[in-house]
N, CA, C and O atoms as a Tripos MOL2 file, in Angstrom:
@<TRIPOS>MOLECULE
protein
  276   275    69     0     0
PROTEIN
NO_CHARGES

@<TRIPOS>ATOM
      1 N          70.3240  236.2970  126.2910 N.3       1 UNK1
      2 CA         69.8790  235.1020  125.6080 C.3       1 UNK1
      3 C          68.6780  235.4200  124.7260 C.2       1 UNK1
      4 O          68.2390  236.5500  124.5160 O.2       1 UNK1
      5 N          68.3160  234.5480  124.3530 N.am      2 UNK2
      6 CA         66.7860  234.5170  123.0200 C.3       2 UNK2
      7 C          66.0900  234.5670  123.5230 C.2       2 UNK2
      8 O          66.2020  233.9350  124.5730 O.2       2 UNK2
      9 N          64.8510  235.2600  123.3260 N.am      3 UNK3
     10 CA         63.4690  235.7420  124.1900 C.3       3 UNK3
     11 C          62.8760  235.5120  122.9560 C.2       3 UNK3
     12 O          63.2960  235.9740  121.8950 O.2       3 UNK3
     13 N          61.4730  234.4900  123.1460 N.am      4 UNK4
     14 CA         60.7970  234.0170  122.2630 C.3       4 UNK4
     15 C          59.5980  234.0280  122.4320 C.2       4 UNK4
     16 O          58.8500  233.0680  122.6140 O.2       4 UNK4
     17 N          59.3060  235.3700  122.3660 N.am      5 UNK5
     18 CA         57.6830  235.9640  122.4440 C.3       5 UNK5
     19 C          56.2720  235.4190  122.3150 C.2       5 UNK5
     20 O          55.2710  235.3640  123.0290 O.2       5 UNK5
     21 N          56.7780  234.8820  120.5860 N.am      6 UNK6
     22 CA         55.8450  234.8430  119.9770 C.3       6 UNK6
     23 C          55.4180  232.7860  120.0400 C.2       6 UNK6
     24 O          54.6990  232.1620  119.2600 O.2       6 UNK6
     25 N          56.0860  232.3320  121.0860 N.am      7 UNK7
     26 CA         55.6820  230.7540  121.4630 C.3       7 UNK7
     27 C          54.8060  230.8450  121.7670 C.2       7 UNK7
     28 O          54.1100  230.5120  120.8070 O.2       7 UNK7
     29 N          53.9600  231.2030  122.8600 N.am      8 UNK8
     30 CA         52.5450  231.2450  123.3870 C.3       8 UNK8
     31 C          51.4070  231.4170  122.4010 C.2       8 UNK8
     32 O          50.3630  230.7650  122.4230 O.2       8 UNK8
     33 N          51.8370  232.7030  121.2260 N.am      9 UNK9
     34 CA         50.7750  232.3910  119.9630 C.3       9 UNK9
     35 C          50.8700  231.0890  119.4900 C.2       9 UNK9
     36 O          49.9350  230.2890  119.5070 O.2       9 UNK9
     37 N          51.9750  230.8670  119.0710 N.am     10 UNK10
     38 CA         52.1790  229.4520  118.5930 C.3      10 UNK10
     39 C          51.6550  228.2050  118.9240 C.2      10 UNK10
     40 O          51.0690  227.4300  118.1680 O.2      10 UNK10
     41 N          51.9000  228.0710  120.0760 N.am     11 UNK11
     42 CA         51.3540  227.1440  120.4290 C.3      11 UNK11
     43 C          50.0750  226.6970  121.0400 C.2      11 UNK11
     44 O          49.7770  225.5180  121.2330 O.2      11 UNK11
     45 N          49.4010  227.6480  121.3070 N.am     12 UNK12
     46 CA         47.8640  227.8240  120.9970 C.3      12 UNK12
     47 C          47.0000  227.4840  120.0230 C.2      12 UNK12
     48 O          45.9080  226.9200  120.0840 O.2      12 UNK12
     49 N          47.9660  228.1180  118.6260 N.am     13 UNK13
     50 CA         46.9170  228.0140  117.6320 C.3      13 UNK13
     51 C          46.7650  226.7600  117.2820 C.2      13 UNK13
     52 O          45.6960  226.2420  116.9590 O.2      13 UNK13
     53 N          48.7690  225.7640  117.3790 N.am     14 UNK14
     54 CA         48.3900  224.3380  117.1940 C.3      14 UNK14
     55 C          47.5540  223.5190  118.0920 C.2      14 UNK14
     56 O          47.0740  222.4440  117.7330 O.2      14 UNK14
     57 N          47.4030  223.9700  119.1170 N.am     15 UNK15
     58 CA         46.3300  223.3310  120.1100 C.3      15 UNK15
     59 C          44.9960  223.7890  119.6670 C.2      15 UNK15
     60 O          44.2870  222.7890  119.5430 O.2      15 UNK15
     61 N          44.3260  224.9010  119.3650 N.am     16 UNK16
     62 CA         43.3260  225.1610  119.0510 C.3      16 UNK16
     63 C          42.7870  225.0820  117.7120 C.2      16 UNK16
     64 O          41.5600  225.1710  117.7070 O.2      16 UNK16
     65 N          43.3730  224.9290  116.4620 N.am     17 UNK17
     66 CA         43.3220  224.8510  115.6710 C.3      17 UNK17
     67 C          42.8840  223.0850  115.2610 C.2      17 UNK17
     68 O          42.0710  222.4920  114.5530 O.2      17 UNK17
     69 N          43.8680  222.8030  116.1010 N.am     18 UNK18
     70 CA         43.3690  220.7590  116.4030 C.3      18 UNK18
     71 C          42.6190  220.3760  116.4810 C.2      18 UNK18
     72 O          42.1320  219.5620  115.6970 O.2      18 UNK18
     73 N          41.9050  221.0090  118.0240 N.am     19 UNK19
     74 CA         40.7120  220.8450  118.3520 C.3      19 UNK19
     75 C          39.2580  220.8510  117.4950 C.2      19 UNK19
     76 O          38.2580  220.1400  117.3930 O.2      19 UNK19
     77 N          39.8490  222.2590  116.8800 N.am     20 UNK20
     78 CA         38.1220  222.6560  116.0020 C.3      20 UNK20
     79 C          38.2710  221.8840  114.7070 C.2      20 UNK20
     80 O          37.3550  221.6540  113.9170 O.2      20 UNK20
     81 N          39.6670  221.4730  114.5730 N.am     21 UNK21
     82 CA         39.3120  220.6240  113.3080 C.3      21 UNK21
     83 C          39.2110  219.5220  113.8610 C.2      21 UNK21
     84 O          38.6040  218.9750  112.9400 O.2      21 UNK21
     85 N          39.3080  218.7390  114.6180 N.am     22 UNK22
     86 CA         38.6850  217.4410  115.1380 C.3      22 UNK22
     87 C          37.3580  217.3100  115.6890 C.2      22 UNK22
     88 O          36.9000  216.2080  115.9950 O.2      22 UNK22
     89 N          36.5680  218.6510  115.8620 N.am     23 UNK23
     90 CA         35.3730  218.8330  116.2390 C.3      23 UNK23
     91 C          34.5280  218.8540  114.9750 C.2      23 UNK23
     92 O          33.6910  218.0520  114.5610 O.2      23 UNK23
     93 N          35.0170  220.0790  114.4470 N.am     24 UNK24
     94 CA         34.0320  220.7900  113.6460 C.3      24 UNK24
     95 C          33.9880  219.9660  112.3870 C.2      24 UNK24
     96 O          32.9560  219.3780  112.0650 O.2      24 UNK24
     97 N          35.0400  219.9140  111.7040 N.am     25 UNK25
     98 CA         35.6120  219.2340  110.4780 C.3      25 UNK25
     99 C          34.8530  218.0630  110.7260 C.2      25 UNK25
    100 O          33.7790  217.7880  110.1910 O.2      25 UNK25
    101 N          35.4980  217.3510  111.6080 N.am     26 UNK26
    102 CA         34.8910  215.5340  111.7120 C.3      26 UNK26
    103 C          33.7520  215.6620  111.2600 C.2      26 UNK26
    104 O          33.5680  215.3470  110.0840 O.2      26 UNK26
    105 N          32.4710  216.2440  112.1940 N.am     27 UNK27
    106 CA         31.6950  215.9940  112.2140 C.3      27 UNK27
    107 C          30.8590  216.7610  110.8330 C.2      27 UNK27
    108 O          29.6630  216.5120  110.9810 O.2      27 UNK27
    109 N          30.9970  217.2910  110.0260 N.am     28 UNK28
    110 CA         30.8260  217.5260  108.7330 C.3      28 UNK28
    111 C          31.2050  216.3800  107.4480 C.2      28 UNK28
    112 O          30.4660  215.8890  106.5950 O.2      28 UNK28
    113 N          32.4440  216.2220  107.6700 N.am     29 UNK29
    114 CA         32.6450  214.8580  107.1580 C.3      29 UNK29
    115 C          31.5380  212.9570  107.4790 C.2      29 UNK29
    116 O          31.0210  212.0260  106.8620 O.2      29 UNK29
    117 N          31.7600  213.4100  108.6900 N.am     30 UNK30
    118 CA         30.6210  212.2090  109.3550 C.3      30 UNK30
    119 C          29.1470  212.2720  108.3570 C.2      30 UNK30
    120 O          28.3300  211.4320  107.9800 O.2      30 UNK30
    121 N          29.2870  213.4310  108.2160 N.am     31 UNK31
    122 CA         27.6640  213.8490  108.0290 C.3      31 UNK31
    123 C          27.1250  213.5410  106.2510 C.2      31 UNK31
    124 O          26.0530  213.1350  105.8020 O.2      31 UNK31
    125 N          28.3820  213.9370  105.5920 N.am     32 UNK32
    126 CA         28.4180  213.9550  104.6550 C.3      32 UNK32
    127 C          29.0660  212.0540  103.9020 C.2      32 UNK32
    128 O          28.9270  211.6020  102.7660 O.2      32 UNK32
    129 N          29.7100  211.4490  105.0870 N.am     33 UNK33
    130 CA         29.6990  210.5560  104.6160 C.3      33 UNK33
    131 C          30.9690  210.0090  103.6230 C.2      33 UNK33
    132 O          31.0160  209.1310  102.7620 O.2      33 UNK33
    133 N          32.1330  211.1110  104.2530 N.am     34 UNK34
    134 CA         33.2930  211.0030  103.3270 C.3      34 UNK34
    135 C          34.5040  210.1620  104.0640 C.2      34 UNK34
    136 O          34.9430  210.6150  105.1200 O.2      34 UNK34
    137 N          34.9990  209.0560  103.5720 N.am     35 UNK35
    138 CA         35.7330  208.5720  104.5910 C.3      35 UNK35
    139 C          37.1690  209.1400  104.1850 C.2      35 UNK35
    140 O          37.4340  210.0040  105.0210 O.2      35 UNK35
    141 N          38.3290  209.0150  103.1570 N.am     36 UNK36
    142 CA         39.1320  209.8000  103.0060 C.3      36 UNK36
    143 C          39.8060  211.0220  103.5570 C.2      36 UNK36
    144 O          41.0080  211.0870  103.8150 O.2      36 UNK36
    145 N          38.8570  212.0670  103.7270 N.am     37 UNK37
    146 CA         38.6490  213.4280  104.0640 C.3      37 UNK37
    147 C          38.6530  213.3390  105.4380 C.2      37 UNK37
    148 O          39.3350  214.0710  106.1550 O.2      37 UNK37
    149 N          37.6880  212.1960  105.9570 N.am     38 UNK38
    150 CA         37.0410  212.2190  107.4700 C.3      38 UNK38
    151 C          38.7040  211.2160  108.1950 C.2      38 UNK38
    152 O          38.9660  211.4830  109.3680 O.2      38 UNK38
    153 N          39.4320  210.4280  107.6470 N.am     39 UNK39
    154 CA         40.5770  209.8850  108.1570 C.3      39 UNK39
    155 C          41.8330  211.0970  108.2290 C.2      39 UNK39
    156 O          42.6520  211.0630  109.1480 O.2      39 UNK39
    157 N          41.8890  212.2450  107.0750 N.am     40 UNK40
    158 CA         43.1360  212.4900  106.6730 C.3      40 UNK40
    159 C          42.7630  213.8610  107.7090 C.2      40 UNK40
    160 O          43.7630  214.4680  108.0940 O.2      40 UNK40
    161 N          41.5450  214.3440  108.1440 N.am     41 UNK41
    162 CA         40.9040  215.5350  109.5610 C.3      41 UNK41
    163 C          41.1300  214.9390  110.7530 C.2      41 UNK41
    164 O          41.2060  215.7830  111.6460 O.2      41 UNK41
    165 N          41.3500  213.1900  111.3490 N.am     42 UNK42
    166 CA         41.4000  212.8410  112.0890 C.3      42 UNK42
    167 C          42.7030  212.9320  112.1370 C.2      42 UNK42
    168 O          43.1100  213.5170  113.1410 O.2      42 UNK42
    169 N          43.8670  212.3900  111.0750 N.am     43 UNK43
    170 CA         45.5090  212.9040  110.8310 C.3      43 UNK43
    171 C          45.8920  214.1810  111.6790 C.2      43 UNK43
    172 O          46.4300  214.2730  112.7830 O.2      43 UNK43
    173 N          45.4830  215.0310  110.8880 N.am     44 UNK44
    174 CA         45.7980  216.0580  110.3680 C.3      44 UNK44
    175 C          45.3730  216.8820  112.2280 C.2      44 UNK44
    176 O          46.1050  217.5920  112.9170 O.2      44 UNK44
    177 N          44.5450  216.5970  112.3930 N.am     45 UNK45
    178 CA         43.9650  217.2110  113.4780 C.3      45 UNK45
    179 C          44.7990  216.6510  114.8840 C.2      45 UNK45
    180 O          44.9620  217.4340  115.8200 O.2      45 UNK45
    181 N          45.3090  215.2470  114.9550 N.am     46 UNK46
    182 CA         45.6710  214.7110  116.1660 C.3      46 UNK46
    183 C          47.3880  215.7240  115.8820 C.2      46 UNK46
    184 O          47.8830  216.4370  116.7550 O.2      46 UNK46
    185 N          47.9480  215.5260  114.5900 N.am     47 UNK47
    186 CA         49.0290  216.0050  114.2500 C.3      47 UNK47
    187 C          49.4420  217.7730  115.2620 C.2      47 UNK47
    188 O          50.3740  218.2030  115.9410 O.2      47 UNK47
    189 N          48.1580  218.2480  114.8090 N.am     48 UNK48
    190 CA         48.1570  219.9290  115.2870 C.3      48 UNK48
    191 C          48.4180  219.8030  116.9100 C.2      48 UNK48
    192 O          49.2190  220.4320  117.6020 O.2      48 UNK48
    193 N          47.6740  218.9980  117.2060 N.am     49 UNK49
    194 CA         47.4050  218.9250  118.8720 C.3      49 UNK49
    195 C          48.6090  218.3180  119.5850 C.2      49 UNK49
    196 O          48.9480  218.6200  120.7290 O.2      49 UNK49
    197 N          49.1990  217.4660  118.8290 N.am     50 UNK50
    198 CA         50.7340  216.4130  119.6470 C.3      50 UNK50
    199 C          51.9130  218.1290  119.4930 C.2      50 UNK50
    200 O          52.6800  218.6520  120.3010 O.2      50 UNK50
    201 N          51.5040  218.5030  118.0690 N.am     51 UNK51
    202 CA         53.0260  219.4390  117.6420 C.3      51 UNK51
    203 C          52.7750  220.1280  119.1890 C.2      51 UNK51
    204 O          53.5530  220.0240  120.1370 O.2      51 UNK51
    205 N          51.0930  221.0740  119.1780 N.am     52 UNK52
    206 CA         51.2000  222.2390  120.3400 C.3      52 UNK52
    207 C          51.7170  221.8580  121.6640 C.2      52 UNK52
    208 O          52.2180  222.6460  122.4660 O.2      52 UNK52
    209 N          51.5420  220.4540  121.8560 N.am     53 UNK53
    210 CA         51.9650  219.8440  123.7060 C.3      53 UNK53
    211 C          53.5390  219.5850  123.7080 C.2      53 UNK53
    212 O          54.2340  219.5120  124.7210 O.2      53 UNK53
    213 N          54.0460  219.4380  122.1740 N.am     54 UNK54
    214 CA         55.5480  219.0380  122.5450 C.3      54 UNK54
    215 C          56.0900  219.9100  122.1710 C.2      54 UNK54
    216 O          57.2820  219.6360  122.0340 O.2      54 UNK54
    217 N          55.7810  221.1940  121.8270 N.am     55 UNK55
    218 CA         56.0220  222.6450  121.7980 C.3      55 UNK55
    219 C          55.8690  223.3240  122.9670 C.2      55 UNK55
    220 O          56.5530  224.2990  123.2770 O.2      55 UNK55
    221 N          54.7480  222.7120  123.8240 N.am     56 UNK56
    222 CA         54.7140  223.2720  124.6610 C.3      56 UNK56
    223 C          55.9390  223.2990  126.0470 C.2      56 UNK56
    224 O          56.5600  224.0980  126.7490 O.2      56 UNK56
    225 N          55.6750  221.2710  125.7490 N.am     57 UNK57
    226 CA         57.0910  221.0380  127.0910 C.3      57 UNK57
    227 C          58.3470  221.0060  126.5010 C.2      57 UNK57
    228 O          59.2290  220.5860  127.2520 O.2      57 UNK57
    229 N          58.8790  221.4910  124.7880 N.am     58 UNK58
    230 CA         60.1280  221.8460  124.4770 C.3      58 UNK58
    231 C          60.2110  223.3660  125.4180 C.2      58 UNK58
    232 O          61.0660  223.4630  126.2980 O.2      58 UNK58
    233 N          59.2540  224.5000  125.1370 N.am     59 UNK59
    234 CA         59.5170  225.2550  125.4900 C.3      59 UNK59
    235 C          59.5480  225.5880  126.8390 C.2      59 UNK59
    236 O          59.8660  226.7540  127.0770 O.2      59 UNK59
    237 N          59.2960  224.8540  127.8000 N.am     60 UNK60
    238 CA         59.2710  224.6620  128.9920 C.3      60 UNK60
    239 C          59.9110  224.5220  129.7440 C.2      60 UNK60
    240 O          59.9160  225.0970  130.8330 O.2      60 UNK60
    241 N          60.9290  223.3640  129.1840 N.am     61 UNK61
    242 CA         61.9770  222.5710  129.2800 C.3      61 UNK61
    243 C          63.4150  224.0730  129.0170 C.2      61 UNK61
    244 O          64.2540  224.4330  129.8430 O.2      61 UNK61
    245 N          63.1940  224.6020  127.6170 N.am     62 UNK62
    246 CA         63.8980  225.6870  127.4980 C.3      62 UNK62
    247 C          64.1600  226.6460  128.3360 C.2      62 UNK62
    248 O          65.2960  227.1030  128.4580 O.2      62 UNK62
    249 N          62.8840  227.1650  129.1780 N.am     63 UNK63
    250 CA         62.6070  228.0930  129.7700 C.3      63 UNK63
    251 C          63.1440  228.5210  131.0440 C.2      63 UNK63
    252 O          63.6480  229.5240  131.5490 O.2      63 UNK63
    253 N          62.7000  226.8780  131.4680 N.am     64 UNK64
    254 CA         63.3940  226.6670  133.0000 C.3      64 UNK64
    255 C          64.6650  226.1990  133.0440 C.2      64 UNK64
    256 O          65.3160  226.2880  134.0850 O.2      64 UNK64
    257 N          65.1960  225.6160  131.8610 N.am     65 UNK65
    258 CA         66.9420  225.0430  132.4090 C.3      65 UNK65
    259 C          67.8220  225.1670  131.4570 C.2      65 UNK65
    260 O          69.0120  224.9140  131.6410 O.2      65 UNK65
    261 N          67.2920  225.6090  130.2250 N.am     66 UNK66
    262 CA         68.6590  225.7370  129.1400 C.3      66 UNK66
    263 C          68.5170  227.1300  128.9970 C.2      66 UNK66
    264 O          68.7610  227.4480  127.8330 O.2      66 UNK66
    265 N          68.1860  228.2040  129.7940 N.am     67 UNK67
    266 CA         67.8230  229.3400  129.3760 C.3      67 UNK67
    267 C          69.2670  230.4190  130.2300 C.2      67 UNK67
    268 O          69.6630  231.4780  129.7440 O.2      67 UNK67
    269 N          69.7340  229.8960  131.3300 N.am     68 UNK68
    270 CA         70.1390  229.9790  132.0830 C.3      68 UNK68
    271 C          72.2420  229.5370  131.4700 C.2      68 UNK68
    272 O          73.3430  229.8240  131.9400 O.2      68 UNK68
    273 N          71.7870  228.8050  130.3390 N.am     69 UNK69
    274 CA         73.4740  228.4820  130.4470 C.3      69 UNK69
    275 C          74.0670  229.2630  129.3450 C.2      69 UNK69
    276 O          75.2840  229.2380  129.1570 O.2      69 UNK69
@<TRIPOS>BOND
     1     1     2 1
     2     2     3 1
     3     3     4 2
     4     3     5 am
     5     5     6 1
     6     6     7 1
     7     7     8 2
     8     7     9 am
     9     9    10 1
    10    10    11 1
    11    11    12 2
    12    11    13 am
    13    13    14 1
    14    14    15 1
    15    15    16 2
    16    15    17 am
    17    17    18 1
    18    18    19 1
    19    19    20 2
    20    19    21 am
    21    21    22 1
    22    22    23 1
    23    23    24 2
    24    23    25 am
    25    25    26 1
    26    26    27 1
    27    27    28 2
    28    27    29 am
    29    29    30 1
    30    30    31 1
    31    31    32 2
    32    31    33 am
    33    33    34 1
    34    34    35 1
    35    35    36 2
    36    35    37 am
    37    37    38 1
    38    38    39 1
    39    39    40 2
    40    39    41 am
    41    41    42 1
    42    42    43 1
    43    43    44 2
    44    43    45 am
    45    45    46 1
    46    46    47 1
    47    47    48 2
    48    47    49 am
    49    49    50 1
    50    50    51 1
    51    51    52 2
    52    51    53 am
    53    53    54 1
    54    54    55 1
    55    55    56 2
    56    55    57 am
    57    57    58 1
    58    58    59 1
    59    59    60 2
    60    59    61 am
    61    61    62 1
    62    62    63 1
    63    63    64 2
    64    63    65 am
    65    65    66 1
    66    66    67 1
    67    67    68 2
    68    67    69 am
    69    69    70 1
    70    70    71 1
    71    71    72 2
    72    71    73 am
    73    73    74 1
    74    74    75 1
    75    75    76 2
    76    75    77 am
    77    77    78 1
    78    78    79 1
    79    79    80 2
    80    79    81 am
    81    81    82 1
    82    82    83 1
    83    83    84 2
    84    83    85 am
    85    85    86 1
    86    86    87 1
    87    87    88 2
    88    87    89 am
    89    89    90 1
    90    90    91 1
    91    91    92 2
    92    91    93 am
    93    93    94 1
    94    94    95 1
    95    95    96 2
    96    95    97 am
    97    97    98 1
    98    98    99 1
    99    99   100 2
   100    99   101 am
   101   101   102 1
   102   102   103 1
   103   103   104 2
   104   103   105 am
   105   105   106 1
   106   106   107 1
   107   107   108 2
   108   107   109 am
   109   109   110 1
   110   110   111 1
   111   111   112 2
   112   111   113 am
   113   113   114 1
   114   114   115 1
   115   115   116 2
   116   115   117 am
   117   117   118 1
   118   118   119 1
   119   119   120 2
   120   119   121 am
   121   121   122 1
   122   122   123 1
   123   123   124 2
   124   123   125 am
   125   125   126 1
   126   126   127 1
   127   127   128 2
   128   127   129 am
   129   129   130 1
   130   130   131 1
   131   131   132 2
   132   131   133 am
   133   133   134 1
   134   134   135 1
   135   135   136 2
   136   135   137 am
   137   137   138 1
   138   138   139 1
   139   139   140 2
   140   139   141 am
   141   141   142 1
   142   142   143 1
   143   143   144 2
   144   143   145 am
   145   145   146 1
   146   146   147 1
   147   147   148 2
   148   147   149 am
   149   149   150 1
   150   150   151 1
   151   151   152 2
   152   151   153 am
   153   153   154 1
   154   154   155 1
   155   155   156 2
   156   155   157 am
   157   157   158 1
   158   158   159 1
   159   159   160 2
   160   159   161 am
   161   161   162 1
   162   162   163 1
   163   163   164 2
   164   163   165 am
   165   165   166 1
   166   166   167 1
   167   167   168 2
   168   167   169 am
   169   169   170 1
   170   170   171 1
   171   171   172 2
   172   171   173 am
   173   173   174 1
   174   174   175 1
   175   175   176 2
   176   175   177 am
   177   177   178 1
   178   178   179 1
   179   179   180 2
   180   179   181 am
   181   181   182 1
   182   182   183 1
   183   183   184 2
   184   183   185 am
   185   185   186 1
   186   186   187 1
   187   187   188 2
   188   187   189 am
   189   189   190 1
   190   190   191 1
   191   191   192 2
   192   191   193 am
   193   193   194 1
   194   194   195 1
   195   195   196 2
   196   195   197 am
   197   197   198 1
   198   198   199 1
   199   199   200 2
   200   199   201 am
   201   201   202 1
   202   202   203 1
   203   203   204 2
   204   203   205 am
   205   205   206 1
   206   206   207 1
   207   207   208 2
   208   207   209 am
   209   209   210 1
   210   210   211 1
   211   211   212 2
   212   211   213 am
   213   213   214 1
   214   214   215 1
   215   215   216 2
   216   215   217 am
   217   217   218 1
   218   218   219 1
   219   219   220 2
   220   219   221 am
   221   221   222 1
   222   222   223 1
   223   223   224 2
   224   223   225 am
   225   225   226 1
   226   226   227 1
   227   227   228 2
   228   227   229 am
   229   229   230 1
   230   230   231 1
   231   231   232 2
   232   231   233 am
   233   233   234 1
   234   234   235 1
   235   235   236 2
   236   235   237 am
   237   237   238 1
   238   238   239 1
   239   239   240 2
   240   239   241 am
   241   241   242 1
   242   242   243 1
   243   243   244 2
   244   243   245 am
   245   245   246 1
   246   246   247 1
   247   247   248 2
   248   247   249 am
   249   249   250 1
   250   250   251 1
   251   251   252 2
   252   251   253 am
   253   253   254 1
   254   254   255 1
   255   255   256 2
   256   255   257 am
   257   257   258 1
   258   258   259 1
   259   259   260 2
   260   259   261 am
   261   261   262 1
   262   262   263 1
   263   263   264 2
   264   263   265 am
   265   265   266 1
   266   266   267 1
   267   267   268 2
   268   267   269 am
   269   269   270 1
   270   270   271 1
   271   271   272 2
   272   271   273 am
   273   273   274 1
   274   274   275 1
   275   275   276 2
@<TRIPOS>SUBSTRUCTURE
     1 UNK1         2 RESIDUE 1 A UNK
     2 UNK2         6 RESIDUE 1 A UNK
     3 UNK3        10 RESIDUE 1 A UNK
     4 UNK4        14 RESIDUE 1 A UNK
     5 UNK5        18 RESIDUE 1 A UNK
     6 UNK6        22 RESIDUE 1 A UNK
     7 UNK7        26 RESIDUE 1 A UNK
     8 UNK8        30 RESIDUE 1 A UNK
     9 UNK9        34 RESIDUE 1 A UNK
    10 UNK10       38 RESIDUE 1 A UNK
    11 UNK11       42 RESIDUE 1 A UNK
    12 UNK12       46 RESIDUE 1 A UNK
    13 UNK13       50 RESIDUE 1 A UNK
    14 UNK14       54 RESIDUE 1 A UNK
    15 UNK15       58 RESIDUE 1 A UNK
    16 UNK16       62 RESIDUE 1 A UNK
    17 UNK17       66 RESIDUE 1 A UNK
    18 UNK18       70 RESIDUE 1 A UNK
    19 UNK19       74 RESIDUE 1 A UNK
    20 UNK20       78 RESIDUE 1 A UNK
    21 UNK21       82 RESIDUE 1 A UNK
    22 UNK22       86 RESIDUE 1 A UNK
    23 UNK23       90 RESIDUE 1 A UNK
    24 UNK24       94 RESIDUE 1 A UNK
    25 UNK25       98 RESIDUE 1 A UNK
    26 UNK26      102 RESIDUE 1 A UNK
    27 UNK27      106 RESIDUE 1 A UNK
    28 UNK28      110 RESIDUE 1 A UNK
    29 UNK29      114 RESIDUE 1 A UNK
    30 UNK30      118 RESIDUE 1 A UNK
    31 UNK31      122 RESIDUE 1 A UNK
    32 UNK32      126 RESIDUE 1 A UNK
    33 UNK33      130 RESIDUE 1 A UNK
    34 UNK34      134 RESIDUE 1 A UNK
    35 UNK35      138 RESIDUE 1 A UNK
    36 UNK36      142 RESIDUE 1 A UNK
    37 UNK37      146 RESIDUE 1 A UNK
    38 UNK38      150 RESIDUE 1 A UNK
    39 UNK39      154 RESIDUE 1 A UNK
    40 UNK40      158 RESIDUE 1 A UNK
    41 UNK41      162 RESIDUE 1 A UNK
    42 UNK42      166 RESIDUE 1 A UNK
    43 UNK43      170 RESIDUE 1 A UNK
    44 UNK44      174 RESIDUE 1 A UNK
    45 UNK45      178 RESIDUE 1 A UNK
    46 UNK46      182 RESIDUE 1 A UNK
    47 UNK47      186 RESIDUE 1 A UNK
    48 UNK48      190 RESIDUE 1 A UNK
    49 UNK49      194 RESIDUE 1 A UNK
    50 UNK50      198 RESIDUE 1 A UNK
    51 UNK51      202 RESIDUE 1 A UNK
    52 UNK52      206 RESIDUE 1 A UNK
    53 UNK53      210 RESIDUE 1 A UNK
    54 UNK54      214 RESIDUE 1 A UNK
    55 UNK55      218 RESIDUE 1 A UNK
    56 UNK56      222 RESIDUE 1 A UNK
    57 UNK57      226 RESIDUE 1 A UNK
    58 UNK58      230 RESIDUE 1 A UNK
    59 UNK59      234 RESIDUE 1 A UNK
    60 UNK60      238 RESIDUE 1 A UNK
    61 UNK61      242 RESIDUE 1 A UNK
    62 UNK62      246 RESIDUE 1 A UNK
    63 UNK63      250 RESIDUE 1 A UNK
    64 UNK64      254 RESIDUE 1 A UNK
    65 UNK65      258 RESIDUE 1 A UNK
    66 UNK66      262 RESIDUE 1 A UNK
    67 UNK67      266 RESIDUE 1 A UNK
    68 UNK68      270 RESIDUE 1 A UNK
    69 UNK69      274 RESIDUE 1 A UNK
């Protein structure tokens, strides 16, 4: 069957990548006072973080029971 190595990078980076832009980003935007920018980092950032968790339990889901048929 398909052995898919390279998921665990993957789905990290969309989890981590989320994070620091919902951290780091926001709060630069906050600072600066941009609302546009500061809504479309709050988007953009929740977006990264939902893909990595339902990447995570697609691949999970894969792993343990469709891997097998």
């Amino acid at each position: 069957m398909w052995n898919i190595d390279y998921m665990y990078y993957l789905i990290s980076v969309f989890i981590i990548t989320g994070f620091l832009t919902l951290t780091m980003d926001l709060k630069i935007y906050k600072m600066a006072k941009i609302k546009k920018e500061q809504k479309a980092t709050i988007v953009l950032g929740f977006m990264n973080v939902v893909t990595g968790f339902v990447l995570l339990v697609i691949w999970l889901l894969y792993q343990n029971w469709f891997m097998w048929i």
